[in-house]
N, C-alpha and C positions, 0 to 999 in steps of 0.2 A: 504494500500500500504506500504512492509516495505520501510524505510531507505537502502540507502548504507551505507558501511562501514563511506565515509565523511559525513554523515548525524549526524551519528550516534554520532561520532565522534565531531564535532562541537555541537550539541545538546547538550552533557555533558559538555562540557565547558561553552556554554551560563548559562545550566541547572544551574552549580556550584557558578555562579554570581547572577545571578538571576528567580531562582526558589527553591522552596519547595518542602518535601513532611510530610504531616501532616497523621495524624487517626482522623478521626472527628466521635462524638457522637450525634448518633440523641436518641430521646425519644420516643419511640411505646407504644402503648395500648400491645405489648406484652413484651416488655422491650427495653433494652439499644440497639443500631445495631451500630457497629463501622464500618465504610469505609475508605478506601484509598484512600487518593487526594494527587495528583499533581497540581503544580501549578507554571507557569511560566510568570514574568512580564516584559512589556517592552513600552516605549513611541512610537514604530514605530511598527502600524499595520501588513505592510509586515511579521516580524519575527514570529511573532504570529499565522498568516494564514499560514505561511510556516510550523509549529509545529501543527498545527490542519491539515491538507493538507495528512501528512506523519502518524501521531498518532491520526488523530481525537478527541475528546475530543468537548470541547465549545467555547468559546471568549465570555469574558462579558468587558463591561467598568469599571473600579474601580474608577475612578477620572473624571468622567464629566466635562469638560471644555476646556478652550482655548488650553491647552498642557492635554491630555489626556492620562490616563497610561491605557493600554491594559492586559487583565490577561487570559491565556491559563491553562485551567483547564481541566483535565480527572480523572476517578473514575475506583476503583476496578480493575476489571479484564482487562481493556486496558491503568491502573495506569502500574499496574505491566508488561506489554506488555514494556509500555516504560522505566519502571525503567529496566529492563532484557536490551535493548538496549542499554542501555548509561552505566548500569555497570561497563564495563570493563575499561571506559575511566573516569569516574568521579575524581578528586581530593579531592575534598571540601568536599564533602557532600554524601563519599562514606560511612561513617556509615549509614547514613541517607536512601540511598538506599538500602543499604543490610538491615537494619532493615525492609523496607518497604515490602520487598520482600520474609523477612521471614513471616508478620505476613500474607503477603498473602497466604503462605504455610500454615501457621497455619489455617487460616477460611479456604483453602479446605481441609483440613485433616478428615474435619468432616464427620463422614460416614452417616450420615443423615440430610443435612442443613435443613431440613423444618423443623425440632425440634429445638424447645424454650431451648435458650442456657440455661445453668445450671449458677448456682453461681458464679463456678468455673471457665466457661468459658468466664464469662461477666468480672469478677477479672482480666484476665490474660489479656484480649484483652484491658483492660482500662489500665493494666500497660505497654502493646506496644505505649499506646497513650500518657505516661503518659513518657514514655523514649526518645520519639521521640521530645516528648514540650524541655525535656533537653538538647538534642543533636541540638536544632533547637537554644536555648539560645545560645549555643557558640557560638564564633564568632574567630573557630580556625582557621589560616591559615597558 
């Protein structure tokens, strides 16, 4: 279901407070696979199910206990579904979305993804992950 424009709109600004987007590296018997996550935390359930509801993704617990922190997590191809939404409105952490949104350009550019990335291509996707840890260290505002 998309967003309205006010969805969309308020999402980037929560998103800019409190959410991420990382490249995370898994380890295959056929090498490196890099993904895009999103991830958005919050102590009250509601906003989280409201951000799963419109973007789908998952809700896991991160903090078990009396005051419990909520984490709204989605990958890849509906990462970038919600980084393209919130784009235009983002402040904070708009490098941080355009990067994510290029490297997702980048893994579909590939004219054959069922082929075992090359060197070069495991190189480049590690230095998207690898800019984005930097960009994730600031704490510009």
């Amino acid at each position: 279901m998309p967003g309205t424009l006010e969805d969309k709109v308020y999402a980037a600004g929560f998103f800019d407070g409190e959410g991420s987007v990382t490249i995370t590296r898994q380890e295959t018997k056929y090498g490196p696979l890099h993904h895009l996550v999103v991830t958005a935390s919050q102590k009250h359930l509601k906003v989280i199910e409201w951000f799963c509801n419109i973007w789908e993704g998952y809700i896991c617990i991160r903090r078990p206990g009396p005051v419990q922190l909520y984490d709204w997590r989605i990958t890849t191809n509906g990462a970038a579904r919600f980084l393209t939404d919130i784009a235009p409105y983002t402040k904070i952490k708009s490098n941080q979305v355009a990067l994510g949104l290029e490297f997702t350009e980048l893994v579909h550019s590939r004219p054959n993804p069922r082929l075992k990335l090359t060197d070069d291509e495991r190189a480049i996707r590690e230095a998207y992950k690898q800019e984005i840890m930097q960009l994730n260290r600031r704490r510009e505002v």
